[in-house]
MARMAR-273521 format. One record per residue (C-alpha): chain; x, y, z; residue in three letters. Coordinates in steps of 0.25 Angstrom, whole numbers. Example, Ala and Ser with C-alpha at 12.3 -4.5 7.8 and 13.67 -1.06 7.14 Angstrom:
residues 2
(rec "A" (49 -18 31) "ALA")
(rec "A" (55 -4 29) "SER")
//
This chain:
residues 292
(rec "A" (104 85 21) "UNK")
(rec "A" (89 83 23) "UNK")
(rec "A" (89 100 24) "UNK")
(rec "A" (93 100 9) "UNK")
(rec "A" (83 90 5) "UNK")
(rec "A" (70 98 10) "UNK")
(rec "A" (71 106 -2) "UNK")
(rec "A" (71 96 -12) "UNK")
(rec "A" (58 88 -2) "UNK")
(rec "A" (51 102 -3) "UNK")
(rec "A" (54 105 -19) "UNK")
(rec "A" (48 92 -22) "UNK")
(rec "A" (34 95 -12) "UNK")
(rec "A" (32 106 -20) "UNK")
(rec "A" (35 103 -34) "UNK")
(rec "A" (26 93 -32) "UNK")
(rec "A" (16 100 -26) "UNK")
(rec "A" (16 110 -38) "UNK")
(rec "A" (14 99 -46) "UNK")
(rec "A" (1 95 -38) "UNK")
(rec "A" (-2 111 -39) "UNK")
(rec "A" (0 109 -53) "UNK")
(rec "A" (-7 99 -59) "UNK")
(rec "A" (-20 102 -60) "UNK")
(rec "A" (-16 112 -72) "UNK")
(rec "A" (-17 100 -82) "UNK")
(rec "A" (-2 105 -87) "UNK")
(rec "A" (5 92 -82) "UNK")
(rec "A" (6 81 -91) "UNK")
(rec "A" (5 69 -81) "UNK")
(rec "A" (2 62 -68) "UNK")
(rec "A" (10 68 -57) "UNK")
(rec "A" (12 59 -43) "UNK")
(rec "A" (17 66 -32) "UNK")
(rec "A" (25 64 -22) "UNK")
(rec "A" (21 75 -11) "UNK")
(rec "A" (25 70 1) "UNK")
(rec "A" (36 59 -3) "UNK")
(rec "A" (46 69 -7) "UNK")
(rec "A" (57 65 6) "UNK")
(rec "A" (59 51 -2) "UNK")
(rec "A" (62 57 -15) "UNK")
(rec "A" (71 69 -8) "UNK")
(rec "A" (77 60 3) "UNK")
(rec "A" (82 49 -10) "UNK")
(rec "A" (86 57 -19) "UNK")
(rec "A" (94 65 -10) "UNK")
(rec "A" (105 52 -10) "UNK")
(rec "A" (104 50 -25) "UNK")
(rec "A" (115 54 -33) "UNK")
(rec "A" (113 62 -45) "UNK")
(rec "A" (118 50 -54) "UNK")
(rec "A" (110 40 -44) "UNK")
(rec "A" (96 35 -52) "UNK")
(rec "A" (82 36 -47) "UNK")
(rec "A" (70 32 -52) "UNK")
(rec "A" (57 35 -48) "UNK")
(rec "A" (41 31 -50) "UNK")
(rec "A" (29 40 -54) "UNK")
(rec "A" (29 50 -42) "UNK")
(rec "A" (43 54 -46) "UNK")
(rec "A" (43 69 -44) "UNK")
(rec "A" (49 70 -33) "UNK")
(rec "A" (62 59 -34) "UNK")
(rec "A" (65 67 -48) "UNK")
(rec "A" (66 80 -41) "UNK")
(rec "A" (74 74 -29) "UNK")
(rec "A" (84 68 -39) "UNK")
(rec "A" (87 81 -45) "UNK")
(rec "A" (75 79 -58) "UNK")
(rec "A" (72 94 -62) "UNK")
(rec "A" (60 98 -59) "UNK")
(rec "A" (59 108 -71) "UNK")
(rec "A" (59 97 -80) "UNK")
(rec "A" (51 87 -70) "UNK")
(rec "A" (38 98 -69) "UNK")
(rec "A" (41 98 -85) "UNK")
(rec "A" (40 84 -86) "UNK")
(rec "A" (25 83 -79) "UNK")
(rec "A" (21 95 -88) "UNK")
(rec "A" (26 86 -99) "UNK")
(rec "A" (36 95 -106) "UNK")
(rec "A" (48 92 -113) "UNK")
(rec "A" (55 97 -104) "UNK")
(rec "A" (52 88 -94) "UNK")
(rec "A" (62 79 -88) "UNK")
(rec "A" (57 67 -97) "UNK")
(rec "A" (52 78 -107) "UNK")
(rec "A" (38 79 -104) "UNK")
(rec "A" (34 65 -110) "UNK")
(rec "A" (35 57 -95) "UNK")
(rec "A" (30 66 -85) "UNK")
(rec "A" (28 63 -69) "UNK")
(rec "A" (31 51 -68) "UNK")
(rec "A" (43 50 -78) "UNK")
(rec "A" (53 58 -74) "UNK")
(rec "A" (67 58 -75) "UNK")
(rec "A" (81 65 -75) "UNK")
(rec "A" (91 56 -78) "UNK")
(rec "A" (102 69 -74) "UNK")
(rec "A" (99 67 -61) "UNK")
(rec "A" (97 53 -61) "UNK")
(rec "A" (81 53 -61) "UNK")
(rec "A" (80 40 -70) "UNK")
(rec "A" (66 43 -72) "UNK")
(rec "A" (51 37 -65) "UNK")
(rec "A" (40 29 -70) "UNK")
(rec "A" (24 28 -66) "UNK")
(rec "A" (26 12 -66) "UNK")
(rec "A" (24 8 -49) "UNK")
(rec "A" (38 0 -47) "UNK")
(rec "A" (43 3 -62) "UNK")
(rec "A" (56 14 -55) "UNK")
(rec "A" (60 1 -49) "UNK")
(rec "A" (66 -9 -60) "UNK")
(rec "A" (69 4 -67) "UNK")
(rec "A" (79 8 -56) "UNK")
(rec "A" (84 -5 -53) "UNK")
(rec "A" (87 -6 -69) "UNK")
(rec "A" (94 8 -68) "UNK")
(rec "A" (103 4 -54) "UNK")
(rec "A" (104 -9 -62) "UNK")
(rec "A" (111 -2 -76) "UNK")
(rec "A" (119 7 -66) "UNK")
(rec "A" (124 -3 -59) "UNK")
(rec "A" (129 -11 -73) "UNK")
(rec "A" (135 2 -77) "UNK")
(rec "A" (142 1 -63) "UNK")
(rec "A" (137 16 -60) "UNK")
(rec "A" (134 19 -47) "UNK")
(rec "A" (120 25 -48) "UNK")
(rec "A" (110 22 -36) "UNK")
(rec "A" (96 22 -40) "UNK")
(rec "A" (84 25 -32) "UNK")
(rec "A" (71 21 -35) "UNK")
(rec "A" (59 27 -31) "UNK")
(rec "A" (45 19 -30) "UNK")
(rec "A" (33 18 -23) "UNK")
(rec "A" (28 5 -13) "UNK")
(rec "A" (19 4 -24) "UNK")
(rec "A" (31 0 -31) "UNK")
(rec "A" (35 -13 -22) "UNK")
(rec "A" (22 -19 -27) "UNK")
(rec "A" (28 -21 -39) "UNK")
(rec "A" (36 -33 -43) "UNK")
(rec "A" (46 -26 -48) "UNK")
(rec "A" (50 -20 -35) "UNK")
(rec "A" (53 -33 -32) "UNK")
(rec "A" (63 -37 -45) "UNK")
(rec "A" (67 -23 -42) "UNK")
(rec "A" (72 -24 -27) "UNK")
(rec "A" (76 -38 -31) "UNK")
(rec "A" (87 -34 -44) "UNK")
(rec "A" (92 -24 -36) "UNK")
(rec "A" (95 -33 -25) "UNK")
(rec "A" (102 -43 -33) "UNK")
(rec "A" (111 -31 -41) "UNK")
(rec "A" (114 -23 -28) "UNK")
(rec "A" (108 -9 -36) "UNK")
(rec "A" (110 2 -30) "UNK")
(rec "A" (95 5 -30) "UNK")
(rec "A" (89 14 -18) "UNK")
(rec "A" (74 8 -20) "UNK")
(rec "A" (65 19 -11) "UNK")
(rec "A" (52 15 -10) "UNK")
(rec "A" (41 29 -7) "UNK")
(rec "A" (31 20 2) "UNK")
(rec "A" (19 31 1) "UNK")
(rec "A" (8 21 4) "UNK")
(rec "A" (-1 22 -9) "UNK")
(rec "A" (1 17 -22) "UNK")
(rec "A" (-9 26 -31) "UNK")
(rec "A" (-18 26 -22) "UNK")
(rec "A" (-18 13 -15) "UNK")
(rec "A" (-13 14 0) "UNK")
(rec "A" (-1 4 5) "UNK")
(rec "A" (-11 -4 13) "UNK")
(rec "A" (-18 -8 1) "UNK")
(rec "A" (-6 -13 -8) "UNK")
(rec "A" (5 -21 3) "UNK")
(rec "A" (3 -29 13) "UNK")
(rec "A" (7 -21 26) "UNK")
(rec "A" (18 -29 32) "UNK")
(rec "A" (24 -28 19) "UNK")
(rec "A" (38 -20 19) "UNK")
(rec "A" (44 -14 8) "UNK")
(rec "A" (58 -15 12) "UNK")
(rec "A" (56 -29 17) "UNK")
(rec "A" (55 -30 1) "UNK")
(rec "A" (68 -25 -2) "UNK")
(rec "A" (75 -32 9) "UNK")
(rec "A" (69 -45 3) "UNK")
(rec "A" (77 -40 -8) "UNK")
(rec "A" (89 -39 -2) "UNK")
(rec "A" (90 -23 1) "UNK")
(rec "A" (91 -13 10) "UNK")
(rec "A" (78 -8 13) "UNK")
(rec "A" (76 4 20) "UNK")
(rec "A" (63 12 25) "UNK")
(rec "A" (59 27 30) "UNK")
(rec "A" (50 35 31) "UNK")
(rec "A" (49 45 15) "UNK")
(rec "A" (44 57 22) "UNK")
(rec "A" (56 61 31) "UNK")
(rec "A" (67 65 23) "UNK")
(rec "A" (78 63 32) "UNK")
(rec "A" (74 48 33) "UNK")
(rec "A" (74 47 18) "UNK")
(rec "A" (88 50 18) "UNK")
(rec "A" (93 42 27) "UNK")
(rec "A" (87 30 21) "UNK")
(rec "A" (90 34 8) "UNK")
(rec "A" (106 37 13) "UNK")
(rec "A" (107 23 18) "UNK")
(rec "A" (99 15 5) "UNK")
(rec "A" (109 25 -2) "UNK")
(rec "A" (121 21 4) "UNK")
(rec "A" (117 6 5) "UNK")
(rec "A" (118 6 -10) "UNK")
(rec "A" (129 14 -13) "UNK")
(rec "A" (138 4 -5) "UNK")
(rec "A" (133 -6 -16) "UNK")
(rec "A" (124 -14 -6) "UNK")
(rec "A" (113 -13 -15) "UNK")
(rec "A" (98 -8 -17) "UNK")
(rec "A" (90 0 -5) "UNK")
(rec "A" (77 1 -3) "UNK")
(rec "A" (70 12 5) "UNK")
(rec "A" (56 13 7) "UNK")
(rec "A" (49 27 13) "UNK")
(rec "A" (37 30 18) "UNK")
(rec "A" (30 43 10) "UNK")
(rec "A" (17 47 7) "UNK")
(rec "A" (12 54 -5) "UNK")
(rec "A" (4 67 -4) "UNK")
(rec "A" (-3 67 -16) "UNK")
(rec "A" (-13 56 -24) "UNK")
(rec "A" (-5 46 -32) "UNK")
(rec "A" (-5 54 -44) "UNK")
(rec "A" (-10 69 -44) "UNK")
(rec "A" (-9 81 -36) "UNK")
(rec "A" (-22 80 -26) "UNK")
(rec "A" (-21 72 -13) "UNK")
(rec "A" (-23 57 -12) "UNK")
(rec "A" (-37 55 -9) "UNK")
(rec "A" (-35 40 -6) "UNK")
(rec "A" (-25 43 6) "UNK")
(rec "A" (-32 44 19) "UNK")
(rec "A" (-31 57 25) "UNK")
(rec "A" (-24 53 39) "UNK")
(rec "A" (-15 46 30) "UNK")
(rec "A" (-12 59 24) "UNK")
(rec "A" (-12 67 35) "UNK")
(rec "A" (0 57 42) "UNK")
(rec "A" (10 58 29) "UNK")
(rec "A" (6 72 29) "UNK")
(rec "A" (15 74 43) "UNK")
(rec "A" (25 67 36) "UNK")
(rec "A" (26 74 26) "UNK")
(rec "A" (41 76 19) "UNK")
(rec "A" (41 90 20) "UNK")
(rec "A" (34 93 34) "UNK")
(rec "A" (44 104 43) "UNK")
(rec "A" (51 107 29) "UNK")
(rec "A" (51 124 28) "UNK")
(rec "A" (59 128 16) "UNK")
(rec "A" (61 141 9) "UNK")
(rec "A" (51 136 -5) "UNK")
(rec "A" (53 148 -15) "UNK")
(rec "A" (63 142 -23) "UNK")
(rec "A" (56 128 -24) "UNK")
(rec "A" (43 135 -28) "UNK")
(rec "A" (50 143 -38) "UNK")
(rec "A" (57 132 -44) "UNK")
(rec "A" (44 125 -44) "UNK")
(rec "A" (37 136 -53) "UNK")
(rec "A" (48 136 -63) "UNK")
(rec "A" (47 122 -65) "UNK")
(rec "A" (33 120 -67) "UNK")
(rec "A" (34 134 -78) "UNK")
(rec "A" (46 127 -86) "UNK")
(rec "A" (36 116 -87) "UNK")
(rec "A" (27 125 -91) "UNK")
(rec "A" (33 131 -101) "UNK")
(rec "A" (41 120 -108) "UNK")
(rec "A" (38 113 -120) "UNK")
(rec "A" (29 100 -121) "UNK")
(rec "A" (38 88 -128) "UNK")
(rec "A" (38 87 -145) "UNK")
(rec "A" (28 76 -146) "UNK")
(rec "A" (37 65 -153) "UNK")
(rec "A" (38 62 -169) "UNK")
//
């Protein structure tokens, strides 16, 4: 399995990194935050999603959209602010969403995928469907209170929530050690609640799946919410396409040995040229009818 994942892990580095290449035309019509370097979380996840399974995501959603099956015609549409877009130009980066393949969407608010998802697995349940929904945030996130009331309804209603938390150490540009107590433990959090709690290391892709098999697994047996914390790092500044001039550079230099996509060799031509028709249907699509 984790041969036909590389691919999608290696599609993902580049889109973005064409992004990054990108930007400084002024042709994009937003923020962009990248996630160079945390792809194996959104590759690793999504790979045990059904197509009618929900996720939801936060403002550095690029790369779970594409690993759910989003389109990336209409997603580099969308950051070019076209109609054509999958929110049709008017939300951009960090509002994207696909509902065909189950991509409820993402929002720039730190914590707000959290009572959005749990309120999703919560009308799914009611209907009696069996939807699992995964929700991607930041550890930024669990400073929030509603991660608290989230963790806690999803305890009490057994919802069949994966919560998977991408511990990349910053939040804008505010290191770990600076924002959390250091004994302090994520999944402890969830188990508080009542959960099974899970934790890995985000850049080995092999180790993503496993987890995210056995969190996946736990909940579809109807044993309620899973939460999953990995350890990533991003790549690039909180929002933009240069380095992060805040991250010290051994820092870097030790994620950059972990990197996702380190020993991968792929044959690229067909990624690159699916790339350049992407960004040229942006290009040549129309911008929206401003509203009467």
């Amino acid at each position: 399995m984790i041969e036909t994942l590389t691919r999608p892990l290696v599609r993902i580095r580049r889109v973005e990194e064409a992004i990054a290449a990108r930007y400084a035309e002024g042709q994009m019509r937003c923020p962009v935050h990248l996630s160079i370097g945390q792809e194996a979380v959104a590759v690793g996840v999504c790979s045990h999603l059904e197509p009618q399974d929900y996720a939801v995501s936060t403002h550095r959603a690029h790369a779970h959209y594409l690993a759910k099956g989003g389109d990336l015609n209409r997603m580099i549409a969308e950051i070019y602010g076209k109609a054509t877009g999958c929110s049709e130009g008017r939300g951009g980066s960090m509002h994207l969403t696909d509902l065909s393949v189950g991509f409820l969407g993402s929002t720039p608010i730190v914590g707000g995928s959290l009572p959005v998802g749990v309120g999703a697995a919560f009308g799914a349940h009611l209907q009696g469907e069996s939807r699992l929904t995964a929700i991607f945030f930041g550890e930024g996130a669990t400073e929030e209170g509603v991660f608290a009331e989230s963790l806690n309804f999803a305890a009490l209603k057994k919802l069949p929530v994966l919560f998977v938390c991408e511990n990349n150490l910053y939040s804008v540009y505010s290191p770990l050690s600076v924002r959390q107590p250091r004994a302090r433990s994520i999944p402890a959090l969830a188990r508080a609640h009542g959960m099974l709690a899970l934790q890995g290391d985000g850049n080995l892709l092999e180790e993503v799946c496993s987890l995210t098999k056995q969190g996946v697994d736990h909940i579809r047996k109807g044993h309620g919410p899973c939460l999953i914390e990995f350890a990533t790092y991003r790549r690039r500044e909180h929002c933009g396409p240069h380095p992060d001039p805040f991250q010290p550079e051994e820092e870097v230099a030790h994620w950059a040995l972990r990197d996702p996509l380190r020993g991968i060799e792929i044959d690229e031509s067909e990624i690159h040229a699916e790339i350049e028709a992407a960004f040229a249907f942006a290009r040549e699509s129309p911008f929206p009818r401003r509203a009467s």
